[in-house]
C-alpha positions as semicolon CSV with decimal commas, in nm:
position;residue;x (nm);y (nm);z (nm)
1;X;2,404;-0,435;11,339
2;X;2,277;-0,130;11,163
3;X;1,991;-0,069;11,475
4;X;2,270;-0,096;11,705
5;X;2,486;0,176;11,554
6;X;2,174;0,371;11,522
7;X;2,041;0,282;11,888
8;X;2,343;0,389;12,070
9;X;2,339;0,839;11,956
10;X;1,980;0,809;12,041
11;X;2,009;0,672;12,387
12;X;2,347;0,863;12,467
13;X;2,100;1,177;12,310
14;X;1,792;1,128;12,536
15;X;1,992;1,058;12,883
16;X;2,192;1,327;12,860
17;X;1,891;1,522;12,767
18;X;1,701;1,340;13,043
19;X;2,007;1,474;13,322
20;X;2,053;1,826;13,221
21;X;1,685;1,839;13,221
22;X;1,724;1,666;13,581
23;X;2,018;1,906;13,675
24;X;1,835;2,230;13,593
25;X;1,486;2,128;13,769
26;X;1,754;2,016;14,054
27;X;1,945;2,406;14,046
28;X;1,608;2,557;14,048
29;X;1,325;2,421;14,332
30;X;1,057;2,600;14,148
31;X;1,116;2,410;13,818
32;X;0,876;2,226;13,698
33;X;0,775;2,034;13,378
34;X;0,709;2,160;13,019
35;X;0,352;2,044;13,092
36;X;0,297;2,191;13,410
37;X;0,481;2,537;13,326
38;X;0,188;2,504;13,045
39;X;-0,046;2,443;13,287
40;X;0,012;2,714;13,514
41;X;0,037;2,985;13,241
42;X;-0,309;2,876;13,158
43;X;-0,430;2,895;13,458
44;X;-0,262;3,250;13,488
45;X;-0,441;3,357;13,191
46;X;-0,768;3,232;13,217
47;X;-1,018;3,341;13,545
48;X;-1,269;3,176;13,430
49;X;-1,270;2,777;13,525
50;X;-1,481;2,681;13,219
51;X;-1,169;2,831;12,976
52;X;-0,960;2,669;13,221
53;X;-1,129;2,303;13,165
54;X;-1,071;2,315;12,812
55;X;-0,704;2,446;12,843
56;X;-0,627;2,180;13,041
57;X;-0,744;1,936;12,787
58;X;-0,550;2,099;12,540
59;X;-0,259;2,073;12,759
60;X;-0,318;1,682;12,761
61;X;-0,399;1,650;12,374
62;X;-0,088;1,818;12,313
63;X;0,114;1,584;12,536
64;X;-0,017;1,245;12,423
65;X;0,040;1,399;12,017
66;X;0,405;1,470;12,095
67;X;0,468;1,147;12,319
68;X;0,310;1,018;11,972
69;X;0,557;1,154;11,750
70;X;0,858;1,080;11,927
71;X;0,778;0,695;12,005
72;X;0,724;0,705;11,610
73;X;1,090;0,835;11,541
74;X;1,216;0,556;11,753
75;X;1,029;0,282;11,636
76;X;1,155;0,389;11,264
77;X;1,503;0,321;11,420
78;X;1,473;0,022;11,651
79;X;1,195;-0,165;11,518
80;X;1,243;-0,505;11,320
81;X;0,872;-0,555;11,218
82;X;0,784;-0,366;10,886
83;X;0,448;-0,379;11,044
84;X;0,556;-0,174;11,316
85;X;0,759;0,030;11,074
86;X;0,470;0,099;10,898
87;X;0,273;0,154;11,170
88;X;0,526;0,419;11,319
89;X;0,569;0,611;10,994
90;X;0,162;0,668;10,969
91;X;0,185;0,816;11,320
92;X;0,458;1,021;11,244
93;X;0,234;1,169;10,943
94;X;-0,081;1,176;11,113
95;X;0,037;1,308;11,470
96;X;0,255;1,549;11,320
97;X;-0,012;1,719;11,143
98;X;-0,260;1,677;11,425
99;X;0,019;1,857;11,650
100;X;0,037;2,130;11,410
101;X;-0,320;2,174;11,416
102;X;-0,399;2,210;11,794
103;X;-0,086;2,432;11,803
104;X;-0,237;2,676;11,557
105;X;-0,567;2,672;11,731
106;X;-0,447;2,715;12,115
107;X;-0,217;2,952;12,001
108;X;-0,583;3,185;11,825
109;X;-0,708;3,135;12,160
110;X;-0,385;3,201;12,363
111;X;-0,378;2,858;12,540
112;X;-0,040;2,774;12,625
113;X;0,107;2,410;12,543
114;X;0,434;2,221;12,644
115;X;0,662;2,256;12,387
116;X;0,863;1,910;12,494
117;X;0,780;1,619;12,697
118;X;0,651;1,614;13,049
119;X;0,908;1,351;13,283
120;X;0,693;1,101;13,291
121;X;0,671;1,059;12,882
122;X;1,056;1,102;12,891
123;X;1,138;0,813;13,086
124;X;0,858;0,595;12,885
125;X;1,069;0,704;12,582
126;X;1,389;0,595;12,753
127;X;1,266;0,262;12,829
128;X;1,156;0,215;12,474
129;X;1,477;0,376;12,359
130;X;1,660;0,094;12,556
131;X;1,491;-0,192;12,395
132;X;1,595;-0,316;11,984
133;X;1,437;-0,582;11,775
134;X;1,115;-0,824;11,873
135;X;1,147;-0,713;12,223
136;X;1,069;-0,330;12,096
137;X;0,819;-0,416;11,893
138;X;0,618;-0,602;12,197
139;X;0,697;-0,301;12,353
140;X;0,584;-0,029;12,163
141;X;0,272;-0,188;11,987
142;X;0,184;-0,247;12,393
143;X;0,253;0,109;12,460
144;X;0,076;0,199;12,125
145;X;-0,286;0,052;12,231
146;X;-0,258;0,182;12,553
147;X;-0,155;0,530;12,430
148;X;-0,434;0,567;12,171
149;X;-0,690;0,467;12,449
150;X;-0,584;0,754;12,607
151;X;-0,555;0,945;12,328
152;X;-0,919;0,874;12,215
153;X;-1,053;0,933;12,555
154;X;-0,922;1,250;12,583
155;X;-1,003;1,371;12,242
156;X;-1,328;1,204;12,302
157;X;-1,367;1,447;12,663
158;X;-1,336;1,794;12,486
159;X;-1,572;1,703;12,201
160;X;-1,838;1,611;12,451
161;X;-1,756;1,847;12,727
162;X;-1,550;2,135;12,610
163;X;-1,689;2,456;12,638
164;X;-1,511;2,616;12,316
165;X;-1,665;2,570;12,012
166;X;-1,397;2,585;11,785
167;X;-1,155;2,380;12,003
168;X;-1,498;2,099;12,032
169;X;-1,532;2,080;11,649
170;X;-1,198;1,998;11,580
171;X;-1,155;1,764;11,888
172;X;-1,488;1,560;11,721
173;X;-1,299;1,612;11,372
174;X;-1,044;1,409;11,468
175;X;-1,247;1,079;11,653
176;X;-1,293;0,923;11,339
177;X;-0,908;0,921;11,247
178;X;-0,805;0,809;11,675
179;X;-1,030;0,533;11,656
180;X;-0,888;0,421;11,312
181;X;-0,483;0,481;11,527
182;X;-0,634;0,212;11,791
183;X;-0,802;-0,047;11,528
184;X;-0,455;-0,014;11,392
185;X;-0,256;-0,095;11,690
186;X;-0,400;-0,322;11,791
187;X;-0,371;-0,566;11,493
188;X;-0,006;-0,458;11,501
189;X;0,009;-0,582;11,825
190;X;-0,151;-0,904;11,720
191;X;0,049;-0,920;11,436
192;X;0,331;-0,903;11,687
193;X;0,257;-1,106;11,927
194;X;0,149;-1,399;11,666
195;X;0,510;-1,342;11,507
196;X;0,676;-1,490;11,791
């Protein structure tokens, strides 16, 4: 009952979010995504394609961290697992910080990064959003492997081929901790899955 009463502002929050969003890309042709706006300032500011590379990984890093955080927030509200719960609130933590981090150092090097979700992680956080109990945790803890594949992959990408040093470094810093995310989901989704 309490999820429920929860549930309900958060989806009524994130459509109507999700429409005026819809309705001002819709009033304006040239509109596009936080991610892409990012994207093109980037490209704006940097002539030189090797800055632009690792940019455009930022871009991405920053993306997959938020997408991170906010799937945390509403498993902390719709999940029924305290594995899950658990799960979520270390993300929130960890991804948080990590955000905060990657902010501080694209913002030294004057790389621009969305500052809210691109469409496409919107409407994965809707149908999340949508879903209470077992069937969101089988849900997210899916969503959760795949995400910190991607995650590690692209984290993985600038520490072997970025071009700035600083940006590299910290990228590498952080493999350690992604691949720890991943072991982690997936024994929550095992955990899930076996619960059933």
């Amino acid at each position: 009952m309490e999820t429920n009463k929860l549930f309900v502002p958060v989806l009524i929050l994130l459509v109507s979010s999700f429409f005026v969003s819809c309705e001002n890309r819709t009033n304006n042709e040239d509109s596009t995504d936080d991610k892409e706006i990012a994207q093109e300032k980037n490209d704006a500011r940097t002539s030189d394609t090797i800055l632009e590379k690792d940019a455009d990984l930022a871009v991405v890093m920053a993306e997959r961290g938020m997408l991170e955080v906010t799937l945390a927030e509403v498993a902390m509200k719709n999940a029924s697992s305290t594995v899950v719960k658990k799960f979520a609130e270390a993300m929130l933590t960890d991804h948080s910080k990590t955000n905060t981090e990657l902010k501080d150092l694209a913002d030294k090097k004057n790389i621009a990064l969305p500052v809210s979700l691109s469409d496409e992680s919107l409407k994965k956080v809707m149908e999340l959003s949508s879903k209470t109990s077992g069937d969101f945790d089988k849900a997210y803890a899916d969503e959760m492997v795949k995400n910190h594949k991607k995650t590690f992959d692209s984290f993985r990408k600038v520490a072997e081929k970025g071009n700035d040093a600083d940006l590299k470094n910290w990228a590498e810093a952080k493999l350690n901790t992604l691949e720890y995310h991943l072991t982690m989901a997936e024994d929550m989704e095992r955990a899930v899955m076996n619960n059933n």
